[in-house]
N, C-alpha and C positions, 0 to 999 in steps of 0.2 A: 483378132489382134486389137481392134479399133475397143472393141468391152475390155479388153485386159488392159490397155492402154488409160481408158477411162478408170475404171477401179482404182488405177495407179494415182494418178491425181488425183483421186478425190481423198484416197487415204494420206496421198503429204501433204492436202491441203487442212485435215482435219488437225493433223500433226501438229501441224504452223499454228492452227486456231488454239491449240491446246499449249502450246509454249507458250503462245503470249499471252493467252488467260491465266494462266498456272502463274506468273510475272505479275499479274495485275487484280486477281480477285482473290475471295475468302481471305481478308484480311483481319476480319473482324474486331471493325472500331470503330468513329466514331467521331467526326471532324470539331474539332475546340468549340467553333460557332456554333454548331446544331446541340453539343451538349449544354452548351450556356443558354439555347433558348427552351431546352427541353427543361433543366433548374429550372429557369427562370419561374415556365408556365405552372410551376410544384413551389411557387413561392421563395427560391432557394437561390442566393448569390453562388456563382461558382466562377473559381479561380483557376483556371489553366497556364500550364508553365513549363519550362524547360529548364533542366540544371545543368549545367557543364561540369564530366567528371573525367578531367581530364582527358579529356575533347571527347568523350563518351558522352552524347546527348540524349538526358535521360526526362521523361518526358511525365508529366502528373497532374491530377486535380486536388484542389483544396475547395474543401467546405467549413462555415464555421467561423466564430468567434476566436480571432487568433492569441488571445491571452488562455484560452482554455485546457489542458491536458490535449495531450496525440493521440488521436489512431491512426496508426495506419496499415493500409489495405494492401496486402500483395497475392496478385491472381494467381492462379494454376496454370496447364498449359495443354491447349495455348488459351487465348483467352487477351483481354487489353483492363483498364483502369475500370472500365464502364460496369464491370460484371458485379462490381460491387453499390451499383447505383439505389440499390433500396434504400440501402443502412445511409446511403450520403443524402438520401432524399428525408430518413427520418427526423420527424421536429423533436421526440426526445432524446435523442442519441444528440442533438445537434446543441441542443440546449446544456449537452454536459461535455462535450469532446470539438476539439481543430479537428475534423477528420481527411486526412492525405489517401488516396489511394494512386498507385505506381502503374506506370507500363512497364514492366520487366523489360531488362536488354533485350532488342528484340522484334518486340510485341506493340501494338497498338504504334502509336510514333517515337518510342525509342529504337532508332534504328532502326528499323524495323527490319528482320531477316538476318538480324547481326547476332547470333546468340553469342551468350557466354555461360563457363560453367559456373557451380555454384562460391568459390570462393571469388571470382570477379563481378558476379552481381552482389556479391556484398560489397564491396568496395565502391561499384557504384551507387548502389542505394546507400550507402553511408555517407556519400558526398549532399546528398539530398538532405536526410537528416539532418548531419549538420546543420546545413545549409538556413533548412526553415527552422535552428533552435529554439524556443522560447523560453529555456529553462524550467518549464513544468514535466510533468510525467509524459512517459512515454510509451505505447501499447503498441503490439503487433498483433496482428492478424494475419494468419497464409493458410491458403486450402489447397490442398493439391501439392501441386510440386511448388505452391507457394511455401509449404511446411517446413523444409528444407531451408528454403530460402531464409526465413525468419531464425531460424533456428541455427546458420550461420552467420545473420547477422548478430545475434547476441552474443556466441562465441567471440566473432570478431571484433567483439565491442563490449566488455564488461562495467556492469553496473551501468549502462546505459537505460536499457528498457524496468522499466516494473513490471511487468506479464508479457506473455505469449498465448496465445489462443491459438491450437493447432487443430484444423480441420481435415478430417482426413488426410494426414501428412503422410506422403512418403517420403520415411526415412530408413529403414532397414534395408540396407544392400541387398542381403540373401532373399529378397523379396522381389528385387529389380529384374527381370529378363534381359539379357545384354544379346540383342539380334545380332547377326554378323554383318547385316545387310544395312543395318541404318547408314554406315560412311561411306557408302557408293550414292547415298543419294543427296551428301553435301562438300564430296571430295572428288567427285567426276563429275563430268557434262551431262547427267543421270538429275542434278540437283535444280537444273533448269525445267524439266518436268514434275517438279515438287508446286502443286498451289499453294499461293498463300502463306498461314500462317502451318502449314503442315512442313516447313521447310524450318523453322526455329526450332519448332518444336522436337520434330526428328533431329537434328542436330542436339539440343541440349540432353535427350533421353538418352541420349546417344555418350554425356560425359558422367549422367546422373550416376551409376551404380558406383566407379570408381570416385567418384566427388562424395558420397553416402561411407564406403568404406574407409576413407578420408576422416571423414567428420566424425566417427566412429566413433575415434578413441580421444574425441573433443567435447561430445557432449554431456559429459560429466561436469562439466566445466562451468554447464549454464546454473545460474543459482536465484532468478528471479521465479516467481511464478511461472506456472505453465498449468495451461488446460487443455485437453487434449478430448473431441469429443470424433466420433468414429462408429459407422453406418456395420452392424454387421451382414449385411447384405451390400456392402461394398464389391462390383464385380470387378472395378479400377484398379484401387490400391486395398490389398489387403486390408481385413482386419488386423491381422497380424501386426500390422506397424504400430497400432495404437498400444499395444504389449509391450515390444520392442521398448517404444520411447518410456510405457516406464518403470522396464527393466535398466533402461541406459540414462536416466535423467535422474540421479540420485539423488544431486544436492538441489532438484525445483524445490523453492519452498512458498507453498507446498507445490504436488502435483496432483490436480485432479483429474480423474481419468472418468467420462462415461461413454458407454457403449449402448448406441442407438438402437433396440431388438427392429431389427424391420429395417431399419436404414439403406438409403443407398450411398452412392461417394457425393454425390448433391448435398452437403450437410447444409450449408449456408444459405440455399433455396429452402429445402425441405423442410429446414428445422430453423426456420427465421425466428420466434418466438424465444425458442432454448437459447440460440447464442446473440439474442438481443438481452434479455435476462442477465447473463456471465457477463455482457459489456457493460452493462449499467451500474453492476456492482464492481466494475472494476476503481470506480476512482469515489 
């Protein structure tokens, strides 16, 4: 009795240790100061900020001479602003682009654990944009389930951007797995054993497939540039979607499409050199 007894406590005490860890870690980000001093020591002013979007607090870095052309960075998921720190750290990228990269709703310190689908993060990332206007061009960048993202903010926003760079994007629905099991673990007390950032995440994968077939019959619609580059040893997101978009992206002008032989869904690590290249010629 006294060993059964024991066994028993020590399993709801593990329990306890794992709800309030699951609450408090793998968040992965990245505190304003430590990134300001990590710039710093790479020579590089960095600007950190918060937008009010309609009391959605949306959270970013800026790098860069602010009369310059835009880029900006929107992560996958999960994932926070930081992931795009090479390109914010590079001195030629920096010499031709403002470059913004986002915490998605969410993610890093927007909200963190707040997700939203994808037509409500464009409306908040659109308050951003505005936001830091400058009247020059504007570029997007999204890898991942940033691809989506991007690619509904230009829908929702015509003739705003000049290019799109889509990095391994998932955009084709029929492509998406819709588990049954993901809204028990952000619609019950199931969602309290979720860590971290595996808790946005499963909730937004969770809107993505009907948010895709949504956007479906929208992406005709986009009519700036689009570059679309896609790892065919992608185990993530299909290769398939890089087809999809452009079968579905008719009036990009243009669209160019390459296919990485070897690639994995890492395009933006992997292939730093190829989509440093496509951003340099963009403006």
């Amino acid at each position: 009795m006294q060993k059964t007894l024991t066994t028993f406590f020590i399993i709801i005490g593990l329990f306890i240790i794992w709800v309030a860890l699951a609450q408090t870690t793998l968040k992965r980000r990245v505190s304003d100061q430590k990134a300001r001093e990590l710039f710093k020591d790479n020579g590089v002013k960095l600007f950190t900020g918060t937008v009010n979007a309609n009391g959605f607090q949306l959270h970013y870095a800026k790098v860069g001479y602010e009369l310059n052309p835009t880029l900006i960075f929107v992560h996958g998921t999960p994932g926070s602003w930081i992931r795009y720190k090479r390109y914010l750290l590079d001195k030629e990228l920096l010499l031709k682009f403002r470059m913004i990269s986002v915490d998605r709703p969410g993610f890093g310190y927007s909200s963190f654990g707040d997700a939203k689908n994808l037509e409500k993060q464009s409306e908040i990332i659109t308050h951003l944009i505005k936001a830091v206007n400058n009247d020059r061009p504007v570029y997007l960048v999204g890898a991942s389930f940033g691809g989506p993202v991007i690619a509904r903010l230009a829908i929702d926003n015509p003739n705003m951007f000049s290019a799109l760079l889509l990095l391994a994007p998932a955009l084709d629905p029929a492509a998406e797995i819709h588990y049954f099991w993901r809204p028990l673990f952000f619609k019950t007390p199931l969602k309290f054993l979720v860590p971290g950032v595996w808790k946005p995440n499963n909730q937004e994968l969770w809107y993505l497939k009907q948010d895709l077939a949504i956007m479906a019959q929208l992406l005709t619609d986009i009519d700036c540039s689009v570059y679309v580059l896609h790892g065919d040893k992608d185990k993530l997101v299909p290769v398939s979607n890089a087809f999809y978009a452009q079968r579905m992206l008719v009036k990009a002008k243009p669209l160019y499409l390459s296919i990485i032989p070897g690639g994995s869904h890492y395009v933006a690590d992997e292939n730093y050199t190829m989509v440093k290249e496509i951003l340099m010629k963009l403006n």
